[in-house]
N, C-alpha and C positions, 0 to 999 in steps of 0.2 A: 577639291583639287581637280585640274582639267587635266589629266594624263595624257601624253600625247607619244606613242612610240618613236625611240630614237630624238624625241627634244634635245637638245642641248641648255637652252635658255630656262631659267627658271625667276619667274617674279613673285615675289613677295608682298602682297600688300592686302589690303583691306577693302570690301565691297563698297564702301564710302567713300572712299580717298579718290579727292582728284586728282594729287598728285600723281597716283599709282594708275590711276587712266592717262594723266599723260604719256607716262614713261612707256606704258605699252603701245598707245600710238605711233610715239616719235621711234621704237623700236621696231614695230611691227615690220616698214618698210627695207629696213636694215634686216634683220632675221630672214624675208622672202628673197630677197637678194642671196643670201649666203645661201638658201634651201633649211634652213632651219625653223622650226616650228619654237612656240614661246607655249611654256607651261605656267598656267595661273593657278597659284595658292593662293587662299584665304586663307591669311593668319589667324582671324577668330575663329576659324574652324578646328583648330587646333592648340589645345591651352600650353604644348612645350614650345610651340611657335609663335603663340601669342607673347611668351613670356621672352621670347628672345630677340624679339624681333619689335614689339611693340611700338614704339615710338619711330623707331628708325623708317622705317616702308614709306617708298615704294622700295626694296633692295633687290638689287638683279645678280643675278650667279650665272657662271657660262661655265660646265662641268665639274659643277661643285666648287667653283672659286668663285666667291662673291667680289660683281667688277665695282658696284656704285651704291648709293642710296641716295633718295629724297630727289633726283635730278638724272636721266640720262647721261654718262660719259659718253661722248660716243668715241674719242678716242683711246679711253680707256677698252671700250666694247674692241673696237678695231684692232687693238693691238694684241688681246686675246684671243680674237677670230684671226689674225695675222698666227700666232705662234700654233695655233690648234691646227695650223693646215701646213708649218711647215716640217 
């Protein structure tokens, strides 16, 4: 895991998965915009993560509320960075 002080964003995926590299590209520039940093977990790094998560990844969480899987929301993202700021 990439710990990153004060992250909010947290991705879920796997060192393999393209999908889970897209999701953090198409996120990256959304995250630097708001000043928020993106923490990356590897799920195989972890066998209670591995087990919960498995299949589903890439899955993003924005303060512990998982927003999406397998596909960036970005309005789902939006709408939760909308309510965490008001």
């Amino acid at each position: 895991m990439n710990s990153t002080p004060g992250a909010a964003f947290i991705l879920y995926g796997r060192a393999w998965c393209h999908l889970c590299e897209d999701m953090r590209a198409e996120l990256a520039p959304l995250a630097a915009r708001h000043g928020l940093a993106i923490d990356w977990v590897d799920i195989d790094e972890d066998p209670a993560l591995e087990a919960r998560y498995n299949e589903l990844v890439p899955v993003l969480a924005l303060d512990g509320v998982e927003l999406c899987r397998y596909r960036l929301d970005a309005r789902a993202v939006q709408a939760a960075l909308d309510a965490r700021s008001a």
